[in-house]
C-alpha positions in Angstrom: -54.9 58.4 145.2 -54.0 57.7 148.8 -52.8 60.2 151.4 -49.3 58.5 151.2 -49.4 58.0 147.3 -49.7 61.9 146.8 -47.2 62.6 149.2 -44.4 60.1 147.4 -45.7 61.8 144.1 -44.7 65.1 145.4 -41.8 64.2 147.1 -40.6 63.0 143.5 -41.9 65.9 142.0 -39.2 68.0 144.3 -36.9 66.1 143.4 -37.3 66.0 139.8 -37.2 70.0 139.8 -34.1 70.3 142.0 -32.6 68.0 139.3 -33.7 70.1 136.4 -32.3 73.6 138.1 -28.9 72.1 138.7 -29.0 71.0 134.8 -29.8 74.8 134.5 -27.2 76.0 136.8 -24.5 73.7 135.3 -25.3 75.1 131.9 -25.5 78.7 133.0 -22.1 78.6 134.5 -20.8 76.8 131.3 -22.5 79.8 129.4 -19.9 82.1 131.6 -17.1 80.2 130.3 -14.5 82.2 128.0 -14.6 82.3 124.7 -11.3 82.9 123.7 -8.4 82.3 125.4 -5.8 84.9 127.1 -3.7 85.1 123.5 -7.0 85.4 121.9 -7.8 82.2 120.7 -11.4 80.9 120.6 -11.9 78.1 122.7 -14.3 75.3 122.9 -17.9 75.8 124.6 -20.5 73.4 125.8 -23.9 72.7 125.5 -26.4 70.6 127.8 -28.9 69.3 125.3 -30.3 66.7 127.4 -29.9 64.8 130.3 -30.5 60.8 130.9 -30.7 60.1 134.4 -32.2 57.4 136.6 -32.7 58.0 140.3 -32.7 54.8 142.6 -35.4 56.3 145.3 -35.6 54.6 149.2 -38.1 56.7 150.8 -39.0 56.2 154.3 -42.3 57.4 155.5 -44.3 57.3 158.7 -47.9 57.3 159.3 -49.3 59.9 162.8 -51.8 59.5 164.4 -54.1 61.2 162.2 -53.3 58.9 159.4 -51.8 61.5 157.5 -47.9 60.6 156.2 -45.1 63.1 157.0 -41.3 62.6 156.1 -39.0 61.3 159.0 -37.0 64.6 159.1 -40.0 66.6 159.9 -41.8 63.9 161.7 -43.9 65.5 165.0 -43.6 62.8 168.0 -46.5 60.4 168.2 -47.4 57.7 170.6 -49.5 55.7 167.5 -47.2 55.7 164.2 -46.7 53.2 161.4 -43.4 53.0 159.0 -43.3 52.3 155.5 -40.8 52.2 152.4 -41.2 52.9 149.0 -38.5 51.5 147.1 -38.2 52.5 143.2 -36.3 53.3 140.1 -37.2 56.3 138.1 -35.4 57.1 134.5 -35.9 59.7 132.4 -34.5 62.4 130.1 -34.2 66.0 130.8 -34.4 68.0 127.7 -33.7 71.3 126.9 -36.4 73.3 125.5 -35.5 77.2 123.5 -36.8 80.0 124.4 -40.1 80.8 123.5 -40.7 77.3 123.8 -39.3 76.9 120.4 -41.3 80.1 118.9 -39.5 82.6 117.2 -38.6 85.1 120.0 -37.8 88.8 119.9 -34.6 89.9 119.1 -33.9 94.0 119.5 -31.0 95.9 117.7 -30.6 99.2 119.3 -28.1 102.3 118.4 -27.5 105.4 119.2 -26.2 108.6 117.6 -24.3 111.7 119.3 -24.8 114.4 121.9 -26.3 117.2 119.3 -27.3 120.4 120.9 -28.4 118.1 124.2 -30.2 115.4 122.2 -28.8 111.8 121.5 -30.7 109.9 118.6 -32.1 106.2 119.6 -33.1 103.9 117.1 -34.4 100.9 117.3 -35.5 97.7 115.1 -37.1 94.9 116.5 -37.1 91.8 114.1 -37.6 87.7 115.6 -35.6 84.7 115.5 -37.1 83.6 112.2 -36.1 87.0 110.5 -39.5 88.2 110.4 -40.1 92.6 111.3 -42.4 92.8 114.1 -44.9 95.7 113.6 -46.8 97.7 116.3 -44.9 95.8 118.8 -44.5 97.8 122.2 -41.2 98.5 123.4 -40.0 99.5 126.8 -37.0 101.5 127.3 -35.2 102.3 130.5 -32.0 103.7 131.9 -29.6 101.3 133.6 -28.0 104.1 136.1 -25.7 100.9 137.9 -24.5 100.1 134.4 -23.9 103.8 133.6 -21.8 104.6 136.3 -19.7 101.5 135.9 -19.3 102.4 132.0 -18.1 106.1 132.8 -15.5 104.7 135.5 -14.0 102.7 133.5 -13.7 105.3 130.6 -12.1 107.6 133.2 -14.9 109.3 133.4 -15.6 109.6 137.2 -18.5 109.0 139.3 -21.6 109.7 137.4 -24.7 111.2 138.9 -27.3 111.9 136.2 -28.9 115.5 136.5 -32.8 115.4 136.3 -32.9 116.9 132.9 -31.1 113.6 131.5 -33.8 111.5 130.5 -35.5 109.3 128.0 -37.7 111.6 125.8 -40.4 108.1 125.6 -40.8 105.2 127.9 -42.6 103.3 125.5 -42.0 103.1 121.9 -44.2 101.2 119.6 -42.5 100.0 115.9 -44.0 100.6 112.8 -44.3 98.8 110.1 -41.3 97.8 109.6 -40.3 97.3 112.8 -38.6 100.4 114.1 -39.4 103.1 116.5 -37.0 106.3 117.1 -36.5 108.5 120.0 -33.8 110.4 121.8 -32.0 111.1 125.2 -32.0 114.2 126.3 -29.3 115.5 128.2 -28.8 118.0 130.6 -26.6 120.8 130.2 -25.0 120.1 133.9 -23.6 116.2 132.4 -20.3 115.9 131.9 -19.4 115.0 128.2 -17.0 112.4 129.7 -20.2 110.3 130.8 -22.2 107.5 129.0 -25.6 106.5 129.9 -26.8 103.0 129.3 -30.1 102.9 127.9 -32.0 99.4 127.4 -35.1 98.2 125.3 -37.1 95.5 126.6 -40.2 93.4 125.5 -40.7 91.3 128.6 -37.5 89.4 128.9 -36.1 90.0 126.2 -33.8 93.1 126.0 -31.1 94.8 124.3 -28.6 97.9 125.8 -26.7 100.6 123.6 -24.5 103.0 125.5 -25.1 106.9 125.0 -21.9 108.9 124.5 -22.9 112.9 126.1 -20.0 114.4 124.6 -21.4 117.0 122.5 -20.4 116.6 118.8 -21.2 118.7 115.8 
């Protein structure tokens, strides 16, 4: 391919992705949408499935010096230069493709028991899309602090500041056969029992969040 063909081909390529991630935008801020309306009634959402498009393309080009092309907007002054158009139509669908590329994907249900005697129980089970228990599946589990604090203010709980001795017992978890794992937050004596901590599981992007209660119960 010539200097000038790979350089339309690219151009075309940008523009292709710039009109794939405003599909995705457009459909993320459709996700963000309400569900239900301010009396409580569920209202309508939307879905972008696919997208037809075709893209009338006039693409002006010019040839240096060296021979080599470069768009008109970032042209460098030349003494020797040669001008071109390509002029073309290009259709196509966009479609939208699940995650996991339509492979089952992770899915992780996570709980949480009471403050008892400075421990809070963590279960979790981690299952896929297709229903199926995922065994010896490595789990990573984190505290979300922002989310914490944000939680607790809300509850009327004040301004969180987590003492060092609150923290997650295990990092990593790895399920059994049946898919679960089990651990605990410990909690420090100094927290106030009017405080929640947000605790999330994650395998890679996938992720799921239960919020610890540190009142002490029992």
């Amino acid at each position: 391919m010539s200097d000038q063909g790979r350089f339309v081909g690219s151009s075309i390529e940008e523009l292709l992705v710039s009109l794939a991630e405003g599909v995705r935008e457009a459909q993320l801020a459709l996700n963000d949408a309400p569900l239900v309306s301010p009396s409580g009634r569920p209202l309508g959402s939307y879905q972008l499935p696919y997208l037809d498009f075709t893209i009338q393309v006039d693409m002006e080009t010019r040839t240096d010096s060296g021979g080599r092309p470069v768009a008109l907007i970032f042209m460098a002054k030349s003494q020797s230069s040669a001008v071109s158009q390509v002029k073309s139509t290009i259709s196509g669908r966009l479609v939208a493709t699940p995650p996991g590329d339509g492979l089952p994907v992770p899915r992780i249900r996570l709980t949480s028991g009471g403050n008892i005697g400075g421990e809070a129980a963590i279960a979790l089970t981690v299952t896929n899309s297709a229903g199926e228990r995922l065994a010896d599946q490595l789990v990573e589990l984190n505290i979300d602090d922002a989310d914490s604090k944000e939680i607790t203010a809300a509850r009327g709980g004040g301004v969180i500041k987590r003492q060092p001795g609150t923290r997650l017992k295990d990092a990593l978890l790895t399920t059994d056969a049946e898919g679960a794992a089990f651990t605990t937050l410990l909690v420090d004596p100094a927290q106030s029992g009017k405080e929640v901590v947000m605790v999330i599981a994650s395998i890679g992007p996938f992720s799921s969040r239960v919020a610890v209660l540190l009142e002490l119960v029992g």
